[in-house]
C-alpha positions in Angstrom: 131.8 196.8 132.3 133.1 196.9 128.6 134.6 199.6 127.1 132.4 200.5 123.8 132.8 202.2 120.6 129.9 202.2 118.5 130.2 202.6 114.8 125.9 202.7 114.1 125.7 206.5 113.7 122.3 206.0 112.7 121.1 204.2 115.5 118.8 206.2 118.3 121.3 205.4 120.8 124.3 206.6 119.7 126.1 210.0 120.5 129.8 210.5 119.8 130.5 206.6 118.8 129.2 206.1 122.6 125.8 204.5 123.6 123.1 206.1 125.7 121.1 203.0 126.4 123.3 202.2 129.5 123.3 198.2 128.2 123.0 196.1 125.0 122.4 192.6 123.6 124.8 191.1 120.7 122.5 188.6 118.8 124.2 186.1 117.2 123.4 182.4 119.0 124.8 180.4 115.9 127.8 183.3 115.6 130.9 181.3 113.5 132.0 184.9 112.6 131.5 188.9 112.7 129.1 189.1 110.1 127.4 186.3 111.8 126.9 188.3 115.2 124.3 191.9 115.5 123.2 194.6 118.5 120.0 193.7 119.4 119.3 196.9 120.9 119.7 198.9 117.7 117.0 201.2 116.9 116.9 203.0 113.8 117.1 207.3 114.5 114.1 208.5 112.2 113.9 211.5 110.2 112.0 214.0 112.6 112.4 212.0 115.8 114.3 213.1 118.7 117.8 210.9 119.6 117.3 209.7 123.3 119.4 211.9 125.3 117.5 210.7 128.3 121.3 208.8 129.4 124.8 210.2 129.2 126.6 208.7 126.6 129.0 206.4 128.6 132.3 204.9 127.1 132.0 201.6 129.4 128.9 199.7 129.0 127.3 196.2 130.1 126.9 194.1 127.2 124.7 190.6 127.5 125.7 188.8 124.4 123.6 185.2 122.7 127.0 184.6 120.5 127.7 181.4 122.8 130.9 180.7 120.4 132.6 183.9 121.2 135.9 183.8 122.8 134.5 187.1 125.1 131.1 185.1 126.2 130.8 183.7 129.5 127.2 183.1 130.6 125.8 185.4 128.3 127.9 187.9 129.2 130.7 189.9 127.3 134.5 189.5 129.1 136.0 191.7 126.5 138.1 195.0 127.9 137.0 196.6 124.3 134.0 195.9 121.7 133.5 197.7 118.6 129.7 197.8 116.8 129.7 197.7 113.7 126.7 199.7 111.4 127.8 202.5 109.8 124.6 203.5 108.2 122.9 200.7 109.5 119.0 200.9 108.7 118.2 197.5 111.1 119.6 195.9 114.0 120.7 192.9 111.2 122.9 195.6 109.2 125.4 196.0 112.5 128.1 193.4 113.7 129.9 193.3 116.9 133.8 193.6 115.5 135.1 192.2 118.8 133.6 188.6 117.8 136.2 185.7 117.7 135.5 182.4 117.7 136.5 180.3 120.7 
């Protein structure tokens, strides 16, 4: 498991920079840098709508990942000790990054 720190405040899934999804997906197959690279599994938090508290927020997270090109990826899966999402105010899964990319 990754440690992650998740910069999307506005995503459903995030409480205290920490995700409560229990696993994610960094998009990005054709990935040659950061801004190249998304979370999949962001959902925008809607005016009126409850955040999912269902799951703890957890600092350490699995993280499948399609940025083949990544330095971290190894079948599809994230090798890095530390990732950091990118989103601030992110309105759409497009509008994050994963921060951790680097090109192999």
């Amino acid at each position: 498991m990754t440690e992650l720190k998740c910069d999307a405040v506005s995503c459903t899934y995030n409480n205290d920079d920490c995700c409560c999804r229990g696993d994610i997906l960094v998009g990005g197959s054709r990935a040659c840098s950061i801004g190249d690279t998304c979370c999949e599994s962001f959902r925008e938090q809607r005016e009126g709508s409850a955040r999912n508290r269902a799951e703890q927020p957890s600092p350490r997270i699995s993280i499948d990942c399609e940025a083949v090109r990544c330095l971290y990826n190894t079948n599809y899966k994230c090798q890095a000790e530390h990732v950091d999402i990118l989103g601030g105010r992110a309105g759409e899964s497009r509008e994050t990054a994963c921060g951790t990319f680097v090109e192999k």
